[in-house]
mmCIF file of the N, C-alpha and C atoms, coordinates in Angstrom:
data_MODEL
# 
_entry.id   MODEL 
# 
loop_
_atom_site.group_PDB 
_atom_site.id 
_atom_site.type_symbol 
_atom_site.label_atom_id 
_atom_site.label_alt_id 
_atom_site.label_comp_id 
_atom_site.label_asym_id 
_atom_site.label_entity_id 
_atom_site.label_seq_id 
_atom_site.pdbx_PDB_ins_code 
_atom_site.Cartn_x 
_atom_site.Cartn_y 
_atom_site.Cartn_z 
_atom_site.occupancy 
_atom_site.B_iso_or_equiv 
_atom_site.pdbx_formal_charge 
_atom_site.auth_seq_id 
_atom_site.auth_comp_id 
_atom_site.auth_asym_id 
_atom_site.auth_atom_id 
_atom_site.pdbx_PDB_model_num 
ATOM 1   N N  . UNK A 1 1  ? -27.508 21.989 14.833  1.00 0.00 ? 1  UNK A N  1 
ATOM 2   C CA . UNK A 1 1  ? -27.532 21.524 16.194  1.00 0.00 ? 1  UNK A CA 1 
ATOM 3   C C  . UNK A 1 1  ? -28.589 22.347 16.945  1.00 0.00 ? 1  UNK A C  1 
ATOM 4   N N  . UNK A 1 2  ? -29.763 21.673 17.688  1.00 0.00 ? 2  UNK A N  1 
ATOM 5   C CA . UNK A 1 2  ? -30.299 22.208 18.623  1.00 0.00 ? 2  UNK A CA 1 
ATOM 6   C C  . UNK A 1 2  ? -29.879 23.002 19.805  1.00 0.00 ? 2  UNK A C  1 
ATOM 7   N N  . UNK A 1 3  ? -30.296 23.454 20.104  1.00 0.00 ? 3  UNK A N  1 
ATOM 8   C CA . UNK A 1 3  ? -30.548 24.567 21.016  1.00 0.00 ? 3  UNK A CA 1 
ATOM 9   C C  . UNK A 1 3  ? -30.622 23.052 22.486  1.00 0.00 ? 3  UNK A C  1 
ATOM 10  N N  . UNK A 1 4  ? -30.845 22.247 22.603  1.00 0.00 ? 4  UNK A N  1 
ATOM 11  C CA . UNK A 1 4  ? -31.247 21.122 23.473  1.00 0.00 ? 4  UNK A CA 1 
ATOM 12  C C  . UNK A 1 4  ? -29.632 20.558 23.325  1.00 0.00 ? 4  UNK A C  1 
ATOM 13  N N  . UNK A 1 5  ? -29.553 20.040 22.327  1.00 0.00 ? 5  UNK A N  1 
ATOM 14  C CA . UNK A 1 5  ? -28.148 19.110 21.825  1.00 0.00 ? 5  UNK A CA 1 
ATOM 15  C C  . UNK A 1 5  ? -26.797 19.876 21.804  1.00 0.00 ? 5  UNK A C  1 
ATOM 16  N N  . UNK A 1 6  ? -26.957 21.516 22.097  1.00 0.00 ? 6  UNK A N  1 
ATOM 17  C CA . UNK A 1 6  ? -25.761 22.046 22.698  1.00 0.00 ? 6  UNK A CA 1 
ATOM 18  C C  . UNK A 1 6  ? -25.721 21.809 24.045  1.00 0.00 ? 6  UNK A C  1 
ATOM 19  N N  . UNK A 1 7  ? -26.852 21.887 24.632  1.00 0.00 ? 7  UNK A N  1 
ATOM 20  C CA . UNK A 1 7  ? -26.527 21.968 26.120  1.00 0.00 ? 7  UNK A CA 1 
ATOM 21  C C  . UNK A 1 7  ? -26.206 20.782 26.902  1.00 0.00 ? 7  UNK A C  1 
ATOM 22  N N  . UNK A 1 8  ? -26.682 19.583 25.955  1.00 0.00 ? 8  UNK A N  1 
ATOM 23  C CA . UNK A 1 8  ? -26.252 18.366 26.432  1.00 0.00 ? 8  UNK A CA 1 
ATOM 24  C C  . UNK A 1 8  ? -25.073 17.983 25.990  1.00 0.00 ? 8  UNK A C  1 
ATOM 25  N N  . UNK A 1 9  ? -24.615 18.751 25.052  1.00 0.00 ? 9  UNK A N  1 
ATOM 26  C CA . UNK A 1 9  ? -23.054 18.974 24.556  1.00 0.00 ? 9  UNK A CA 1 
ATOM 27  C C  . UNK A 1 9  ? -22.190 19.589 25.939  1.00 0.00 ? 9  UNK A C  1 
ATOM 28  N N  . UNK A 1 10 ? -22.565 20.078 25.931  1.00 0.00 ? 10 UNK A N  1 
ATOM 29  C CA . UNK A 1 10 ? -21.750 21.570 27.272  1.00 0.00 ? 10 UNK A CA 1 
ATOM 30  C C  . UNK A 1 10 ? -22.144 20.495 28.367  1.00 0.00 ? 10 UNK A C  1 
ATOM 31  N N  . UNK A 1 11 ? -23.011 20.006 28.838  1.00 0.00 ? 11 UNK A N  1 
ATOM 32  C CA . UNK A 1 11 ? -22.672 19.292 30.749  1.00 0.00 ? 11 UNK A CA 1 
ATOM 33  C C  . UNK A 1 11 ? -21.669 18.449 29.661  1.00 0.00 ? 11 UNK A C  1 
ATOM 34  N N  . UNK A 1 12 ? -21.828 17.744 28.836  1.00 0.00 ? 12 UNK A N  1 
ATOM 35  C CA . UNK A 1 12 ? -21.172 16.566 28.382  1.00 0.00 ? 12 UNK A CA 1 
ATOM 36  C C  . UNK A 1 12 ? -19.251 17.178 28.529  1.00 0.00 ? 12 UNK A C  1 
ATOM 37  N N  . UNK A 1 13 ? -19.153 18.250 28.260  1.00 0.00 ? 13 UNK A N  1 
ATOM 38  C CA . UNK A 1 13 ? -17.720 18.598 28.135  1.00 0.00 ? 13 UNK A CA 1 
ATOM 39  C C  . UNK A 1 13 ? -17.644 19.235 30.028  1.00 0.00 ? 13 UNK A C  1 
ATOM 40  N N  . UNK A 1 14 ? -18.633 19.443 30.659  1.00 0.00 ? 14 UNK A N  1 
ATOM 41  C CA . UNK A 1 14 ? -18.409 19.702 32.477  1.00 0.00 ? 14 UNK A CA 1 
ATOM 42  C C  . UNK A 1 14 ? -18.241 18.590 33.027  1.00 0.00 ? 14 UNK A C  1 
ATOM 43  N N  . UNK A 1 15 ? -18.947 16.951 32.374  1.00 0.00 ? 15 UNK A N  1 
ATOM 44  C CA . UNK A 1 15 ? -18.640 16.078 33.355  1.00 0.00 ? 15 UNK A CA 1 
ATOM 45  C C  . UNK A 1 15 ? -17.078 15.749 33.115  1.00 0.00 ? 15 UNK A C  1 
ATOM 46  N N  . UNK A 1 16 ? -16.766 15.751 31.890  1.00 0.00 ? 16 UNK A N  1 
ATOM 47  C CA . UNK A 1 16 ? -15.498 15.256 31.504  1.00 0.00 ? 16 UNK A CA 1 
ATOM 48  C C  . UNK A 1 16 ? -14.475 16.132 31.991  1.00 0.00 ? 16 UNK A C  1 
ATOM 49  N N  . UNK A 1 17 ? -14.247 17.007 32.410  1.00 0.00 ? 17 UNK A N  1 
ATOM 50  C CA . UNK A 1 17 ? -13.767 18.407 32.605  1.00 0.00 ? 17 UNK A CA 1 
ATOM 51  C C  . UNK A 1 17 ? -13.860 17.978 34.237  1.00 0.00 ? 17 UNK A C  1 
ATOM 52  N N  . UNK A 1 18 ? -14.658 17.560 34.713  1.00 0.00 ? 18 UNK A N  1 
ATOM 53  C CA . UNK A 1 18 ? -14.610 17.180 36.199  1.00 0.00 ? 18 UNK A CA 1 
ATOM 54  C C  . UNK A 1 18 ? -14.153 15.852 36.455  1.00 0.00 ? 18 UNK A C  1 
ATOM 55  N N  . UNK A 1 19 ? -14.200 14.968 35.728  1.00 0.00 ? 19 UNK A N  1 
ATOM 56  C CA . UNK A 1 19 ? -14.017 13.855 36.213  1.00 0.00 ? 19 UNK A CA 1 
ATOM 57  C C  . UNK A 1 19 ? -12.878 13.468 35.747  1.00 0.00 ? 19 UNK A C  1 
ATOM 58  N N  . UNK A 1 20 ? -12.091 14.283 34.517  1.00 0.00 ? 20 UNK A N  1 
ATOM 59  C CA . UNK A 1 20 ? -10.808 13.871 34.153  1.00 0.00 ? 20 UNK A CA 1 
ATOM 60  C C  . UNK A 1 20 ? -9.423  15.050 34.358  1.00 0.00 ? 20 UNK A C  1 
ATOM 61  N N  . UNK A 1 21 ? -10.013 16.281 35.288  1.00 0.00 ? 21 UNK A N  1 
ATOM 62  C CA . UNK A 1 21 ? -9.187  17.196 35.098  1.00 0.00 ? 21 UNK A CA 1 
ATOM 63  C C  . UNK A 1 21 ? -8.481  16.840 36.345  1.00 0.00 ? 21 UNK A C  1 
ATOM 64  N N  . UNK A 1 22 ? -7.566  18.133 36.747  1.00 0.00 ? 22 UNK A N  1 
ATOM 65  C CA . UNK A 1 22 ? -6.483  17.771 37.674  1.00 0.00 ? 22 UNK A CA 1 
ATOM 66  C C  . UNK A 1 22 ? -7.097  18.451 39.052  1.00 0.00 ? 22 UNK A C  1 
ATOM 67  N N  . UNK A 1 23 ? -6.488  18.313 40.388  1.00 0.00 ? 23 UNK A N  1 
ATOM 68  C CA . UNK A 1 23 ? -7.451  19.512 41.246  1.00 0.00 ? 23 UNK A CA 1 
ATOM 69  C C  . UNK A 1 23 ? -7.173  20.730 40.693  1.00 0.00 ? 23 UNK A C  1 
ATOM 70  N N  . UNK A 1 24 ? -6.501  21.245 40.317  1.00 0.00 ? 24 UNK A N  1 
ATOM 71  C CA . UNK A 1 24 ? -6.411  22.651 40.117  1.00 0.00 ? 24 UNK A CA 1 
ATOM 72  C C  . UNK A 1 24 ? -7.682  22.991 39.417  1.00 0.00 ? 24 UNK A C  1 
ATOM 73  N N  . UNK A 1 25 ? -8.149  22.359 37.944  1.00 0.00 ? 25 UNK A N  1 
ATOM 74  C CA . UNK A 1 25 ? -9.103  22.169 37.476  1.00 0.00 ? 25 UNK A CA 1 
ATOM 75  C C  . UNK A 1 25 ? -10.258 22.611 38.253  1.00 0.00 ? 25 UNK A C  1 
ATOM 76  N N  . UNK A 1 26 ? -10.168 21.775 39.161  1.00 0.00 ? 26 UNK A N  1 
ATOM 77  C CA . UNK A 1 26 ? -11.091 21.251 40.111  1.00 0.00 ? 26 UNK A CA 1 
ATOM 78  C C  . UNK A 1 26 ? -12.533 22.631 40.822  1.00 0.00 ? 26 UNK A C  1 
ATOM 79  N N  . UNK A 1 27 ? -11.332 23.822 40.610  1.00 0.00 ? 27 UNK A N  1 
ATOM 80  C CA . UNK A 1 27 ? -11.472 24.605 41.242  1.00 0.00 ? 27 UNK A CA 1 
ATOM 81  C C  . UNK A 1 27 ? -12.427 25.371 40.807  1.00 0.00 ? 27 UNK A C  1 
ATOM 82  N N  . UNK A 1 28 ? -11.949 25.418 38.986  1.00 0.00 ? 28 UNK A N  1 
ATOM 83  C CA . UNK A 1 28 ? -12.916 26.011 38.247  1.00 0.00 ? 28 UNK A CA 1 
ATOM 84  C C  . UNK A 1 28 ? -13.527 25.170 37.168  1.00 0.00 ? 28 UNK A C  1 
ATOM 85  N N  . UNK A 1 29 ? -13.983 24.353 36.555  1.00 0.00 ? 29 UNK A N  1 
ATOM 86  C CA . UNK A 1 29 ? -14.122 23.127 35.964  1.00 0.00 ? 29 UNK A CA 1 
ATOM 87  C C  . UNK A 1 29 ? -15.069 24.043 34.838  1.00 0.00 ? 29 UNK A C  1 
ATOM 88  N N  . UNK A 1 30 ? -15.506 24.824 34.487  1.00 0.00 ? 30 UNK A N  1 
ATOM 89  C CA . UNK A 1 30 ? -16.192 25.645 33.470  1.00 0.00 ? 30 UNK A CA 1 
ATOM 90  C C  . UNK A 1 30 ? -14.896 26.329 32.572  1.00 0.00 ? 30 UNK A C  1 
ATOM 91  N N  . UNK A 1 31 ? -13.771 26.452 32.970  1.00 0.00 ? 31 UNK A N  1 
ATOM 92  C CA . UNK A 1 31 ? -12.877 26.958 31.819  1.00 0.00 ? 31 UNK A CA 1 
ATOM 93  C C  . UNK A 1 31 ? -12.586 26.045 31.294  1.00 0.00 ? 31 UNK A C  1 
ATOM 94  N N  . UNK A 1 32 ? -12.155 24.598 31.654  1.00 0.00 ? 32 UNK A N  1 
ATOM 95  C CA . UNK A 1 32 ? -11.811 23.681 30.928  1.00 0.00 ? 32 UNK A CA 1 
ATOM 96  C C  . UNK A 1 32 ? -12.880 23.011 30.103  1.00 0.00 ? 32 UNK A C  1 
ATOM 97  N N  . UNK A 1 33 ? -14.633 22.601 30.686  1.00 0.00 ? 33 UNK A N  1 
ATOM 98  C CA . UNK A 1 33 ? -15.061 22.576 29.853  1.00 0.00 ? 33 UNK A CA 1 
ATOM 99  C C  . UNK A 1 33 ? -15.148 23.156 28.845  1.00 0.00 ? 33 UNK A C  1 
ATOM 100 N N  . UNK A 1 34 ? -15.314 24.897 28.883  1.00 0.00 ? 34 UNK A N  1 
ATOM 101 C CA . UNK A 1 34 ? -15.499 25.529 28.028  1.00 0.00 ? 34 UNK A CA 1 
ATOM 102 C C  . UNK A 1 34 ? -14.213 25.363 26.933  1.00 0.00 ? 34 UNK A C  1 
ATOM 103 N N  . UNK A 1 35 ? -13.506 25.226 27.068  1.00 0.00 ? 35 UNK A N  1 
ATOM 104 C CA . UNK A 1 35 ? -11.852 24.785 26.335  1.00 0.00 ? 35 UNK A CA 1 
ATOM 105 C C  . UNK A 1 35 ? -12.720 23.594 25.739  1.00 0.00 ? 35 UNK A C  1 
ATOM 106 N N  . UNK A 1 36 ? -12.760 22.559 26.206  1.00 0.00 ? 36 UNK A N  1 
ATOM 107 C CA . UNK A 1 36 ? -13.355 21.373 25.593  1.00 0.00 ? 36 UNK A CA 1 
ATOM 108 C C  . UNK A 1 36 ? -14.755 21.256 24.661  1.00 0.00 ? 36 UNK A C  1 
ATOM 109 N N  . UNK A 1 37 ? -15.330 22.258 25.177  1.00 0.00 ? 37 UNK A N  1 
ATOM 110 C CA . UNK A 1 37 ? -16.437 22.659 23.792  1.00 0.00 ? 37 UNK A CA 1 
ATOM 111 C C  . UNK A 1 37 ? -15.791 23.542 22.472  1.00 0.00 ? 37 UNK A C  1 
ATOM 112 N N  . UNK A 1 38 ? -14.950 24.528 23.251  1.00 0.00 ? 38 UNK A N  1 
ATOM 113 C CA . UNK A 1 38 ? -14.431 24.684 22.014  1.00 0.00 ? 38 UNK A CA 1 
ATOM 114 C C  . UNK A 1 38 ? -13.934 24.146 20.773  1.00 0.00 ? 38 UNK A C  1 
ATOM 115 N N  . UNK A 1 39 ? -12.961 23.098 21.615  1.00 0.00 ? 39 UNK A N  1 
ATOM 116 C CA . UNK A 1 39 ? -12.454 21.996 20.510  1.00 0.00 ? 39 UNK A CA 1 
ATOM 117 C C  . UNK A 1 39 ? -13.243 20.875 19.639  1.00 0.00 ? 39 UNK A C  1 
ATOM 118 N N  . UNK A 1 40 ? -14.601 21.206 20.278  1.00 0.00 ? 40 UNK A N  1 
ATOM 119 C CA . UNK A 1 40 ? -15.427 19.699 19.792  1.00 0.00 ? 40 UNK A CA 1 
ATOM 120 C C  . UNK A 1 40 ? -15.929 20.940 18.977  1.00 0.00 ? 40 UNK A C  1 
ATOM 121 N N  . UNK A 1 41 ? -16.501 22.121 19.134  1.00 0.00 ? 41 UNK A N  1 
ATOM 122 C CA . UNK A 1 41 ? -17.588 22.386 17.677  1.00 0.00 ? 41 UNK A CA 1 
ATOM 123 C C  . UNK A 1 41 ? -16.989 23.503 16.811  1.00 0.00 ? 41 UNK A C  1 
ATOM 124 N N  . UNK A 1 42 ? -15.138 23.311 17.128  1.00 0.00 ? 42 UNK A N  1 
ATOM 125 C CA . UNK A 1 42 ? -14.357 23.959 16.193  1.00 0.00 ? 42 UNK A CA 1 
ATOM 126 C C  . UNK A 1 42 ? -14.583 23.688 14.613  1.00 0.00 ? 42 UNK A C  1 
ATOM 127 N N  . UNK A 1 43 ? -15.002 24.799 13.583  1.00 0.00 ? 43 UNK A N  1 
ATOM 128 C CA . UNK A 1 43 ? -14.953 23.827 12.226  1.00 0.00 ? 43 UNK A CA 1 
ATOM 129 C C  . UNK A 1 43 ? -16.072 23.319 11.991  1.00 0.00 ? 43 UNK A C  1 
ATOM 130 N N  . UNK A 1 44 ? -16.930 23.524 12.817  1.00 0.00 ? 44 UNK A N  1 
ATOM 131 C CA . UNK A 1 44 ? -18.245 22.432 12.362  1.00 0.00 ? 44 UNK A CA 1 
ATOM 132 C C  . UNK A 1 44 ? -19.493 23.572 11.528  1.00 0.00 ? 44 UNK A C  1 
ATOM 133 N N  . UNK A 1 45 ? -18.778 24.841 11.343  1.00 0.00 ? 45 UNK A N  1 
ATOM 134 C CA . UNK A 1 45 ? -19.912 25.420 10.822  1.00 0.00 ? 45 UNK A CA 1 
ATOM 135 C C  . UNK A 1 45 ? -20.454 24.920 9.783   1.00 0.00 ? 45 UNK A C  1 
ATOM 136 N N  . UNK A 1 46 ? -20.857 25.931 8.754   1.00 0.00 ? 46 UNK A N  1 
ATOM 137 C CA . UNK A 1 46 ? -22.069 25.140 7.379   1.00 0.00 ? 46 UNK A CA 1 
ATOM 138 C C  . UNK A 1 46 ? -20.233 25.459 6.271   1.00 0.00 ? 46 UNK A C  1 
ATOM 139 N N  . UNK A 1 47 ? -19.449 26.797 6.734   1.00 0.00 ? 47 UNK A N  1 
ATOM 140 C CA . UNK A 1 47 ? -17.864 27.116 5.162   1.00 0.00 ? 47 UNK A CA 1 
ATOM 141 C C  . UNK A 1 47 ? -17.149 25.869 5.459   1.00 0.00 ? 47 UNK A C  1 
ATOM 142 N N  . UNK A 1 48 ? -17.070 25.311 6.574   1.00 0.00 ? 48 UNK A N  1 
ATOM 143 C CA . UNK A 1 48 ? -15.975 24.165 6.576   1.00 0.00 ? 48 UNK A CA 1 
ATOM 144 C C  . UNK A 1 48 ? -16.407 23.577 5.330   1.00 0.00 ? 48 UNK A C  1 
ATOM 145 N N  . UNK A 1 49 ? -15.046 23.247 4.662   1.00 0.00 ? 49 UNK A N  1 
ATOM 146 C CA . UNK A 1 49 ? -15.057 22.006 3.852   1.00 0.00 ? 49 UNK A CA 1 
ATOM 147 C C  . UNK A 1 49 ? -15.325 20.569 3.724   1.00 0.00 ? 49 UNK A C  1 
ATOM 148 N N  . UNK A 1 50 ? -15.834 19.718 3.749   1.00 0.00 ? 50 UNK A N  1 
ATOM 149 C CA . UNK A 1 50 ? -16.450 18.312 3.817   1.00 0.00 ? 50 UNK A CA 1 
ATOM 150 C C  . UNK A 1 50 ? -14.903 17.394 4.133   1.00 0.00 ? 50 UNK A C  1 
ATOM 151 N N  . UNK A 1 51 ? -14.222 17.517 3.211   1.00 0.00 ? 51 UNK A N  1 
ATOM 152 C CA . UNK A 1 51 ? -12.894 16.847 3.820   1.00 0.00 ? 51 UNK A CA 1 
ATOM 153 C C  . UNK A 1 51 ? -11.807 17.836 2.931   1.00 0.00 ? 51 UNK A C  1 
ATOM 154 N N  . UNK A 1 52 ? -11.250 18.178 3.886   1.00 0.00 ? 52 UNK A N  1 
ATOM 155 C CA . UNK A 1 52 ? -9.844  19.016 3.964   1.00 0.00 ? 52 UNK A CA 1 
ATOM 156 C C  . UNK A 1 52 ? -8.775  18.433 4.886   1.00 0.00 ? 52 UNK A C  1 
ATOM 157 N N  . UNK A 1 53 ? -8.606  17.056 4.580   1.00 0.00 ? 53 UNK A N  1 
ATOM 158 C CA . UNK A 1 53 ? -7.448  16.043 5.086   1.00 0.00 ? 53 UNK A CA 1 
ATOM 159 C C  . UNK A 1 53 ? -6.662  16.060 3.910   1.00 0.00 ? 53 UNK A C  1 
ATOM 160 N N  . UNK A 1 54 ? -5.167  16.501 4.380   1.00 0.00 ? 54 UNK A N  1 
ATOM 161 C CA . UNK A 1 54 ? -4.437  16.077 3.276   1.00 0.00 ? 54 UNK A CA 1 
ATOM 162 C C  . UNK A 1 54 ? -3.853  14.679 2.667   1.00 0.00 ? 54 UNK A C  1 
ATOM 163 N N  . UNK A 1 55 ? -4.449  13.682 3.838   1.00 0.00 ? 55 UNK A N  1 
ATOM 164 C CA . UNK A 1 55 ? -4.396  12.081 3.450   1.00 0.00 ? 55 UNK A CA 1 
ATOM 165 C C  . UNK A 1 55 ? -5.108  11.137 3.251   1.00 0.00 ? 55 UNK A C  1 
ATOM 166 N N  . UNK A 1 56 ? -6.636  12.101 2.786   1.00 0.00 ? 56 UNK A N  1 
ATOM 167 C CA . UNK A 1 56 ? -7.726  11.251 2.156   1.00 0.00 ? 56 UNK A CA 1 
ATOM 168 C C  . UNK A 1 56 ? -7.615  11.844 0.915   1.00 0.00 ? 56 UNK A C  1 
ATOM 169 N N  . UNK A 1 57 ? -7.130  12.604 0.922   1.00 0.00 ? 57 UNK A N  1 
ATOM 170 C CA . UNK A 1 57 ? -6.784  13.167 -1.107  1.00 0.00 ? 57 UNK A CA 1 
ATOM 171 C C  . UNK A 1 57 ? -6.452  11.878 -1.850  1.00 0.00 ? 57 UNK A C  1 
ATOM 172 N N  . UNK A 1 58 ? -6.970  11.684 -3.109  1.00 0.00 ? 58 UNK A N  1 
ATOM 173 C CA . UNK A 1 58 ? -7.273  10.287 -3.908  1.00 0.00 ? 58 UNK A CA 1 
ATOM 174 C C  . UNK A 1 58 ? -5.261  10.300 -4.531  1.00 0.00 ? 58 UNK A C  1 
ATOM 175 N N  . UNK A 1 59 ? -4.981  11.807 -4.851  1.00 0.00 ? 59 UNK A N  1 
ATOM 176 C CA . UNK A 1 59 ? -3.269  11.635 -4.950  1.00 0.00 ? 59 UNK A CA 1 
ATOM 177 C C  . UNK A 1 59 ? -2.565  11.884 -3.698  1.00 0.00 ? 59 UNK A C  1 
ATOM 178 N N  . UNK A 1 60 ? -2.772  11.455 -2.798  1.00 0.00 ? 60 UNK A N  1 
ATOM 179 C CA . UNK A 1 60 ? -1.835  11.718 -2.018  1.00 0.00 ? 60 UNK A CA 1 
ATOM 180 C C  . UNK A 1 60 ? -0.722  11.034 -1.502  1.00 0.00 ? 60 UNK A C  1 
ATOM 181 N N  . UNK A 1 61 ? -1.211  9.251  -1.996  1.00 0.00 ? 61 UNK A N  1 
ATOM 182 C CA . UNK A 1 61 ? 0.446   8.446  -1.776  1.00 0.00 ? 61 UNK A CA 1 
ATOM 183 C C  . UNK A 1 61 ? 1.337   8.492  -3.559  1.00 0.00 ? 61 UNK A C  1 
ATOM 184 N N  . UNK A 1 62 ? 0.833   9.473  -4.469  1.00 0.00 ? 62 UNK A N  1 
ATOM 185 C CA . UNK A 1 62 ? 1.367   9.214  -5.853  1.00 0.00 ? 62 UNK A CA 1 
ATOM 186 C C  . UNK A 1 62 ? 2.396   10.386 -6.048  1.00 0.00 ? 62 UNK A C  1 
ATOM 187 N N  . UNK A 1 63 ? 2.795   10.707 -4.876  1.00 0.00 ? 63 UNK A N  1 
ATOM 188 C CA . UNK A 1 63 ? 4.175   11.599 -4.983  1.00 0.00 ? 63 UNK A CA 1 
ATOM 189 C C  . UNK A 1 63 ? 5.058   11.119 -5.919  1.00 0.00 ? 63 UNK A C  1 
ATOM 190 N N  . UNK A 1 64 ? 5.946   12.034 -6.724  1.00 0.00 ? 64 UNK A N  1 
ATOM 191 C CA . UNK A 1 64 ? 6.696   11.234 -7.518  1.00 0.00 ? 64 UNK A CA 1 
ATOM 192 C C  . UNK A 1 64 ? 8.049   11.393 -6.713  1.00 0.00 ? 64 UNK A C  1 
ATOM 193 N N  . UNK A 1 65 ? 9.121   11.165 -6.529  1.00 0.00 ? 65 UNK A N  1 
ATOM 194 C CA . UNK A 1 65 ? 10.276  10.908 -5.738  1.00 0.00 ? 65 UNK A CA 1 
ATOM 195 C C  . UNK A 1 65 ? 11.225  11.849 -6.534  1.00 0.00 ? 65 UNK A C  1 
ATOM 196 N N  . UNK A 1 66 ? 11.885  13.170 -5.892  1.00 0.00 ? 66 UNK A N  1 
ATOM 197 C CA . UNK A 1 66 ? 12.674  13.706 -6.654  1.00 0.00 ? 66 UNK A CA 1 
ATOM 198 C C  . UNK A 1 66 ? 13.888  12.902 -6.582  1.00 0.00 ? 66 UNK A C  1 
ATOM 199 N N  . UNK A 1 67 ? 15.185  13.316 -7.310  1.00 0.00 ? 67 UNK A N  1 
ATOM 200 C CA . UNK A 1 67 ? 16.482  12.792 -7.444  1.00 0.00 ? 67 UNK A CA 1 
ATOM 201 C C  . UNK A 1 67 ? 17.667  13.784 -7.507  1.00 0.00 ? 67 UNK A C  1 
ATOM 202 N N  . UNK A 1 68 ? 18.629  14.143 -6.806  1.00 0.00 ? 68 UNK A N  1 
ATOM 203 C CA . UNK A 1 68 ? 19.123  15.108 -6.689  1.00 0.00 ? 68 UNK A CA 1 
ATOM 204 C C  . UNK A 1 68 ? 19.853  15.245 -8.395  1.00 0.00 ? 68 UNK A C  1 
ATOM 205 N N  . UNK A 1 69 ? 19.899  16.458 -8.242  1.00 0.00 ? 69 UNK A N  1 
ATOM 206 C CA . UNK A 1 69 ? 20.682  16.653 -9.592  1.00 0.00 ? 69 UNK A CA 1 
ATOM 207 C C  . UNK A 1 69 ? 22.296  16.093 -9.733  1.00 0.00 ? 69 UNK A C  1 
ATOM 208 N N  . UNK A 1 70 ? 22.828  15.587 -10.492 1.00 0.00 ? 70 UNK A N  1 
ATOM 209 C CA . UNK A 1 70 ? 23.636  14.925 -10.547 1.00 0.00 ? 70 UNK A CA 1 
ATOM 210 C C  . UNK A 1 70 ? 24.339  13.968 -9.856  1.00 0.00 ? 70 UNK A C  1 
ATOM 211 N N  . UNK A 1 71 ? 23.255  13.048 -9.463  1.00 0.00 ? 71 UNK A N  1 
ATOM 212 C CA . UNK A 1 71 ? 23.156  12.494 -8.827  1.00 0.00 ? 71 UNK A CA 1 
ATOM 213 C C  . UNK A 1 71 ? 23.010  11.221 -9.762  1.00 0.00 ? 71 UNK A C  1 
ATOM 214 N N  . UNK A 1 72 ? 23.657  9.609  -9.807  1.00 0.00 ? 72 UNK A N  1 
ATOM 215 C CA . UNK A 1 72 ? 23.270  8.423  -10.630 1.00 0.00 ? 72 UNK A CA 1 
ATOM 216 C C  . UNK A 1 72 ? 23.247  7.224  -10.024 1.00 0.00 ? 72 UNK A C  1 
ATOM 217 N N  . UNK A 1 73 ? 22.913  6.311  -10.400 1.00 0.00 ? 73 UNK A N  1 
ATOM 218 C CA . UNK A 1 73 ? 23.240  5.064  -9.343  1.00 0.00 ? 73 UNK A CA 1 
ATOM 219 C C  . UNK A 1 73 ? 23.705  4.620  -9.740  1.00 0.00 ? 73 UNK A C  1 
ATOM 220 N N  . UNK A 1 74 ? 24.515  3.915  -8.525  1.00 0.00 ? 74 UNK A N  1 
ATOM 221 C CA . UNK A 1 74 ? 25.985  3.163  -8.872  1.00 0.00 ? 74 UNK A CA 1 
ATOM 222 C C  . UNK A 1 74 ? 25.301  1.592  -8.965  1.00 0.00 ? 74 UNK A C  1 
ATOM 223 N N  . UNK A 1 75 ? 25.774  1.109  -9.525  1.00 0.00 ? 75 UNK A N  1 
ATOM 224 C CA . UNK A 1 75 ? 26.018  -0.284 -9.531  1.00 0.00 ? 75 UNK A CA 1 
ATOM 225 C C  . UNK A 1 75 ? 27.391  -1.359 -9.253  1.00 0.00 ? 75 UNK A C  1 
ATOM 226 N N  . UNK A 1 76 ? 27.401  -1.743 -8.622  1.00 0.00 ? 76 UNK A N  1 
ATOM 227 C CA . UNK A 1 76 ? 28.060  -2.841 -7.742  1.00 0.00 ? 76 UNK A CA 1 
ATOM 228 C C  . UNK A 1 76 ? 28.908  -3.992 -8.298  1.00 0.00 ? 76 UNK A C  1 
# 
């Protein structure tokens, strides 16, 4: 990220920070942006992992279903 494309990052998290915060906000509107930049370029360094979702994992609906121990099914 540029040196240009942070800073248009940062007003980008002051307008939002102004135009969606509360008055209290209002008062100081640079902590909340700054809160809101935080959260956008949390993780984005070069160690983050590419995907570290545990529900794009290729096994992740192939759970096998435990069964309690002595446990059987009845039939009817």
């Amino acid at each position: 990220m540029t040196d240009e494309e942070k800073i248009d990052l940062r007003l980008e998290c002051l307008r939002i920070a102004i135009e969606f915060g509360t008055q209290r906000d209002m008062m100081e509107p640079d902590q909340l942006a700054e809160k809101y930049y935080k959260w956008v370029v949390q993780g984005s360094d070069e160690l983050r992992p590419v995907d570290n979702s545990e529900r794009r994992k290729p096994d992740a609906g192939k759970k096998a279903r435990s069964v309690r121990k002595g446990s059987t099914p009845r039939l009817v």
